[in-house]
N, C-alpha and C positions, 0 to 999 in steps of 0.2 A: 096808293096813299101818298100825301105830300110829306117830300121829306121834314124832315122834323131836324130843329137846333138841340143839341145834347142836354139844355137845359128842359126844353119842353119835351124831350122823351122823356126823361125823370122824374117830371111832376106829370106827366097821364100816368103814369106806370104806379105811381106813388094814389093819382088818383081812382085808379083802376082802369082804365081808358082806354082803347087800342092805340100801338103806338106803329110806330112804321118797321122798327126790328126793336126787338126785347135790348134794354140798357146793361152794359157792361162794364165792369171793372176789377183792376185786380190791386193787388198790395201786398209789399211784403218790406221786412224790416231795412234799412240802410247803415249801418252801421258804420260803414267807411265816413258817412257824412254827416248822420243825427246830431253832433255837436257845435254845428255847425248851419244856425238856421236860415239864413243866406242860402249856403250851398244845397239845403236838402229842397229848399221850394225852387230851384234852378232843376234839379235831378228829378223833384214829382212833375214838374210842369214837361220836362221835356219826352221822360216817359207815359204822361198822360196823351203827348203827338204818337211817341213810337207807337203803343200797343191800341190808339187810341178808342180812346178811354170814356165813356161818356159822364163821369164825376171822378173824383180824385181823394179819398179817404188819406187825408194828412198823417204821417208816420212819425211824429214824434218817440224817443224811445221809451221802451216800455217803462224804467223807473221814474221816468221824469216825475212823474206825481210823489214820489216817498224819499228824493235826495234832499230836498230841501227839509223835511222833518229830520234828518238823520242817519237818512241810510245810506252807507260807503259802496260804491259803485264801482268796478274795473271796466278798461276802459278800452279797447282791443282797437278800434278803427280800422279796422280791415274788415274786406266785406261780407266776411263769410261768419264772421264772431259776433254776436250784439252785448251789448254790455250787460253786465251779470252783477248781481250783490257779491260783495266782499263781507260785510259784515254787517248785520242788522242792525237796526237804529234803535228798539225797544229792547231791552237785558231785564227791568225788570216790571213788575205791573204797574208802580207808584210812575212809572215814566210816562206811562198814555196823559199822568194829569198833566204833563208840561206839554201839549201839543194844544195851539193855538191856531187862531186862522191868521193866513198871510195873504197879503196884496199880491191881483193877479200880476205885477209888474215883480217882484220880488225874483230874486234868484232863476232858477230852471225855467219854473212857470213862467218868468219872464222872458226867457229865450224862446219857450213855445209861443207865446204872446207873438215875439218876433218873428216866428215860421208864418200865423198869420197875413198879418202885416205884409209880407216881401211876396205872399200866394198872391193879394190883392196887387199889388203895386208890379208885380212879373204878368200875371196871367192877363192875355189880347184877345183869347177866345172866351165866351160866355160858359164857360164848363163850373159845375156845381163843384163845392171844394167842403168840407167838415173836417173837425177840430177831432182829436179822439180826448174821449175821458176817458174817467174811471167811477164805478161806483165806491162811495166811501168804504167802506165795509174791503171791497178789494187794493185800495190805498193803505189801509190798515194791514191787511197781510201782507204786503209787498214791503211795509216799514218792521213788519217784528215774524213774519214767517209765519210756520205753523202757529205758533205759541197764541197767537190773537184767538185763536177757540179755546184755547186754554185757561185765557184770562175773560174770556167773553162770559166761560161758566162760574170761574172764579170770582171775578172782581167786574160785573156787571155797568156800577156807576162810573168806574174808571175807564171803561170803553164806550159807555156812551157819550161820557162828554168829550173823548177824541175824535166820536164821530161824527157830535155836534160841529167841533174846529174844522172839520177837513170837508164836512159839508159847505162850511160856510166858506171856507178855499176857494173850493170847487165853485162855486156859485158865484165870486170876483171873477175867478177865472173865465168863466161862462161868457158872463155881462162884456167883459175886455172883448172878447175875441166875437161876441154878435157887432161890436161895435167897430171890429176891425173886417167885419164885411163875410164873414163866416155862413155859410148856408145852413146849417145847422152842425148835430153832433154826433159820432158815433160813442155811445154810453155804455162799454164793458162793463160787462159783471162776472166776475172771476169766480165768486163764491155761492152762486144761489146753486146749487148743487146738493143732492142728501148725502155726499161724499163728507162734506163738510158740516151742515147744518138739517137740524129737522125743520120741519117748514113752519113752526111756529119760531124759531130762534132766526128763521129767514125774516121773520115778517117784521119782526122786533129790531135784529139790527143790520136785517138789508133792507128790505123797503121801506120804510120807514123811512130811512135816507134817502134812498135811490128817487121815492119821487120828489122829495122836495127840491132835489137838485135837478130834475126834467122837469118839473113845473116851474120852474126858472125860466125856461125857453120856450116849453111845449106849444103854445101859443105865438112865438114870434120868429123862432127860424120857421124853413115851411122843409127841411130835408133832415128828420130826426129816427136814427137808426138803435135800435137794441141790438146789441150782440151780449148772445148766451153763450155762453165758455164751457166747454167741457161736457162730460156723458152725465145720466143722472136727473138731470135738471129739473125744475120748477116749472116745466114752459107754462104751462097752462096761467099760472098767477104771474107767470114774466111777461106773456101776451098779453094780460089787460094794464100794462103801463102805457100812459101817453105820450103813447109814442106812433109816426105813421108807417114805421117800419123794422123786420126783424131779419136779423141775421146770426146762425147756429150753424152746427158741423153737421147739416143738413144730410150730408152723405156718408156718415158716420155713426152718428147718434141716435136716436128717437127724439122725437117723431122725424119721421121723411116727410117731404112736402105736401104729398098726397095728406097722409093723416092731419098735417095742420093746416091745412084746408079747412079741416073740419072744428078745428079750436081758434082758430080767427082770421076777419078777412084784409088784415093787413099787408101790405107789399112786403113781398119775400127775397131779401137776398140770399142767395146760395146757388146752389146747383153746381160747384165747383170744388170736386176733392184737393182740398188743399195739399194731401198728403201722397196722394193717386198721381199729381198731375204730374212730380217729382220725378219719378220713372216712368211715366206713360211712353208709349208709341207716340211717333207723331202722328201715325195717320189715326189715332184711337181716339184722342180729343176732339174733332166735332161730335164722333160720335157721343161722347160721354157730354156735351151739350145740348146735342138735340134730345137727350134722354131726359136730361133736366126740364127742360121746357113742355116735353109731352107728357110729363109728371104733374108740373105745375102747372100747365096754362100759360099761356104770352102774357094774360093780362097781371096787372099786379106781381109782374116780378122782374128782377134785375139779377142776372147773371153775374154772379161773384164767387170768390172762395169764401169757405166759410170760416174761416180764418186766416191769417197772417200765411201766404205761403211759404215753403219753405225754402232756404236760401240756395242751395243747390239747385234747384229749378233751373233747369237751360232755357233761355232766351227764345230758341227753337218753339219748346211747347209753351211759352208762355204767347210766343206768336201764333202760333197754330189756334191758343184759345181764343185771340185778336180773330183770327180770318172766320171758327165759324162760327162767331159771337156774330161777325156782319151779317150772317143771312138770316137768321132766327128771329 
């Protein structure tokens, strides 16, 4: 088969298509750099050559969405810490009414704005690049912590019109960065979990959100990823968002890819223990690849972790998953 440019391996893969080798990528937090948006699209561009990459999943840091509402952040920049709350933004329930929507130029959001921007204006090669969100609902816990299912059951109107505000955030946000040249998004949702919510309190104040802020784009980027956060989960009603691809802790949770196969036929990221790969063998990671792939099928799927790996990862096996990602 004719080799294929990274971009057109991602969109067969995306469209189920055979591709010359199955699409690869990895990611994991930067903490030494994330404040610093300049430096982090210098650091993703040049480890999307090292480990090369066939897309590049933008690492903004995780609280970026809940400091501009309030939340106190520490701030370590070294590479192995990522920044962590210091003290939550919501103390008490009448506070969700003061959160408003802000301009994607504002504050944080506006530094990821400029991560954007500097991917477009750095990157020489045609590699596919996405912005990470959040679903409202998990911007909400990441500003008041547990407490947001507290008040969720409590004080119902006082949470939905916060989550009214931070949809509509989200959705400047959105707009900015398709316009700063964005392939699309990868769209966490931290909370669709029965750890957290029954599935009728998921529908009310996670989706309910969750698509208004993917039908913002669904239609205009053409690289739009779900990632499923944690064990538990909803996949079944998280599969039918529109969206053209899904990524979960595929080698940890349910379903494994076999079984969601059988609950939708959307491109699959995963196949990569994010947790496993930390202490793996070198010589055990092709294998634990090629396991992935004859699980899944070549078609409609993109070899990734299925979350953030973790910062300890040696260089070694994160190369190792480079060399037998090439043959696959």
């Amino acid at each position: 088969m004719q080799l294929m440019t990274k971009r057109e391996r991602v969109m067969a893969a995306i469209r189920g298509e055979e591709v010359d080798k199955v699409p690869f990528s990895l990611w994991y937090h930067l903490p030494h750099l994330d404040q610093d948006p300049i430096a982090l699209a210098e650091e993703q561009i040049h480890l999307a050559k090292l480990y090369d990459l066939d897309f590049i999943k933008m690492m903004p840091f995780g609280n970026y969405v809940a400091q501009d509402y309030g939340l106190s952040v520490d701030f370590f920049c070294t590479r192995t810490q990522p920044a962590f709350e210091r003290k939550f933004g919501i103390e008490s329930p009448d506070e969700w009414l003061q959160i408003e929507p802000l301009s994607a130029t504002y504050g944080t959001y506006g530094k990821q704005l400029q991560l954007s921007l500097q991917m477009k204006k750095r990157l020489k090669e045609d590699i596919p690049y996405v912005q990470t969100i959040f679903s409202p609902l998990t911007v909400a816990k990441k500003l008041a912590g547990s407490r947001v299912f507290e008040d969720m059951r409590n004080y119902p109107d006082y949470l939905h019109k916060a989550l009214a505000a931070i949809t509509e955030t989200t959705i400047n946000f959105v707009k900015a960065n398709i316009d700063a040249g964005v392939s699309g998004f990868f769209f966490a949702t931290q909370c669709a979990t029965r750890d957290y919510l029954t599935l009728e309190e998921h529908s009310e104040f996670g989706e309910a959100y969750d698509r208004r802020v993917i039908e913002a784009y669904a239609d205009i980027t053409p690289f739009n990823i779900l990632h499923i956060h944690g064990p538990n989960t909803y996949f079944k009603q998280l599969a039918e968002y529109p969206v053209n691809c899904i990524n979960w802790h595929d080698r940890w949770v349910e379903p494994d890819m076999k079984t969601a196969r059988t609950m939708s036929d959307k491109c699959f990221l995963g196949g990569i223990n994010e947790k496993w790969l930390e202490h793996a063998e070198y010589d055990e990671v092709g294998k634990h690849l090629r396991q992935a792939v004859e699980t899944a099928g070549r078609r409609s799927l993109m070899l990734t972790p299925g979350c953030c790996i973790e910062l300890d990862t040696s260089e070694k096996n994160l190369l190792a998953a480079s060399v037998a990602a090439h043959g696959l």
